[in-house]
C-alpha positions in Angstrom: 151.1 126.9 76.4 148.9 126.4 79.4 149.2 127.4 82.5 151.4 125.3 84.7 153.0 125.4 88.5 156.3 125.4 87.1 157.7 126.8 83.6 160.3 128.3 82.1 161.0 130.2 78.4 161.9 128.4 75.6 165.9 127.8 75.9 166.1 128.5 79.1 167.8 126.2 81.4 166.6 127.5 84.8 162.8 126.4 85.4 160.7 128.7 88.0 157.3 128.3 89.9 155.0 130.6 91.2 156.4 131.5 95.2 154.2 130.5 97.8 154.1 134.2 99.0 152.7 135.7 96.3 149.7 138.3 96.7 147.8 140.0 94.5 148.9 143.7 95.2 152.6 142.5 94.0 151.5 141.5 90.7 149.6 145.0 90.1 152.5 146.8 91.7 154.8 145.3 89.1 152.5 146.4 86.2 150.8 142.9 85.7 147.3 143.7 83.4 144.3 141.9 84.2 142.5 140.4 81.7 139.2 139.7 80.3 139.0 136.0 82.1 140.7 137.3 85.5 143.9 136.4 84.9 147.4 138.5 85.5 149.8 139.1 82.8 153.2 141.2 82.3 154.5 142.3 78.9 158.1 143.4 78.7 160.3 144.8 76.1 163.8 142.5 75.7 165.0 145.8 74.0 167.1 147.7 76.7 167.8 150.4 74.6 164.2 151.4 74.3 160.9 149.5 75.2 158.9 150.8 72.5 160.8 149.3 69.6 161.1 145.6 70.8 162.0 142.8 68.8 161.4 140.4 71.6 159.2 140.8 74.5 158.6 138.6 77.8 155.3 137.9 78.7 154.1 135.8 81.7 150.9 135.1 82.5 149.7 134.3 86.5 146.2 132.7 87.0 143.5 134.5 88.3 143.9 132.4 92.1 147.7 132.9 92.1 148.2 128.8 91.6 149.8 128.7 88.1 151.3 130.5 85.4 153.4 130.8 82.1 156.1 132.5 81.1 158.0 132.8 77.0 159.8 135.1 74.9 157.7 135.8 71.8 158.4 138.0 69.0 156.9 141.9 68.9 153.7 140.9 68.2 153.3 138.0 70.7 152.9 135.4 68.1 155.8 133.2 67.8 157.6 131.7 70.6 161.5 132.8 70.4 164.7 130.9 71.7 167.3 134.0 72.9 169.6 132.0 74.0 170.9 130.0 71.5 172.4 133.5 69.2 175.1 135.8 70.6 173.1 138.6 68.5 170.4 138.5 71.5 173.1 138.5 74.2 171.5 142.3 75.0 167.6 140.8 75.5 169.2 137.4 77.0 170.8 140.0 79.9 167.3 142.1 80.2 165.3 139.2 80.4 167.9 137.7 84.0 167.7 141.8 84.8 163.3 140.8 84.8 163.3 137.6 85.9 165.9 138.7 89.0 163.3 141.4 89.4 160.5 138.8 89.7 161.9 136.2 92.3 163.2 139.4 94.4 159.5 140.4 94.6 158.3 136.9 95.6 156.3 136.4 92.1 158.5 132.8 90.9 160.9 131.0 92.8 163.7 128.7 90.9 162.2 125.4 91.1 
């Protein structure tokens, strides 16, 4: 996946883009990392029952001058791209991920596009 001005996770139907009024000191203030290349990224357990054993996880990257970004649902180990939405077993990580993503536009990070 590269880094895009509008994306969305893999089943979802909603597609979101990075707000116009997003500053740097929200993304840190949210617990976005930076890494090695300058870049701003969130990992999130889909696990609402406890965020240190996580079968799924949300992770969206931001670029480094706030213009584009990704976002997907991988597995634990941030390998594999996962669709939650098609199985009503994932129903629980399918409500945390609207309870992060809710979080997100609130904040001014992604707008519904």
């Amino acid at each position: 996946m590269a880094l895009a001005a509008t994306g969305s996770a893999l089943g979802d139907p909603r597609t979101y883009q990075i707000s116009a009024q997003l500053k740097r000191y929200t993304l840190i203030d949210l617990g976005f990392v930076q890494t090695k290349n300058g870049n701003f990224q969130l990992e999130r357990s889909l696990d609402p029952n406890s965020p240190f054993t996580a079968a799924n996880k949300l992770k969206v990257t931001v670029k480094k001058d706030l213009s584009a970004f990704q976002m997907g649902v991988t597995t634990a180990n941030g390998l594999k791209a996962v669709n939650i939405f098609q199985d009503a077993k994932t129903a629980d990580n399918v409500e945390q991920y609207q309870y992060i993503i809710d979080n997100l536009i609130e904040r001014n990070v992604i707008d519904p596009a």
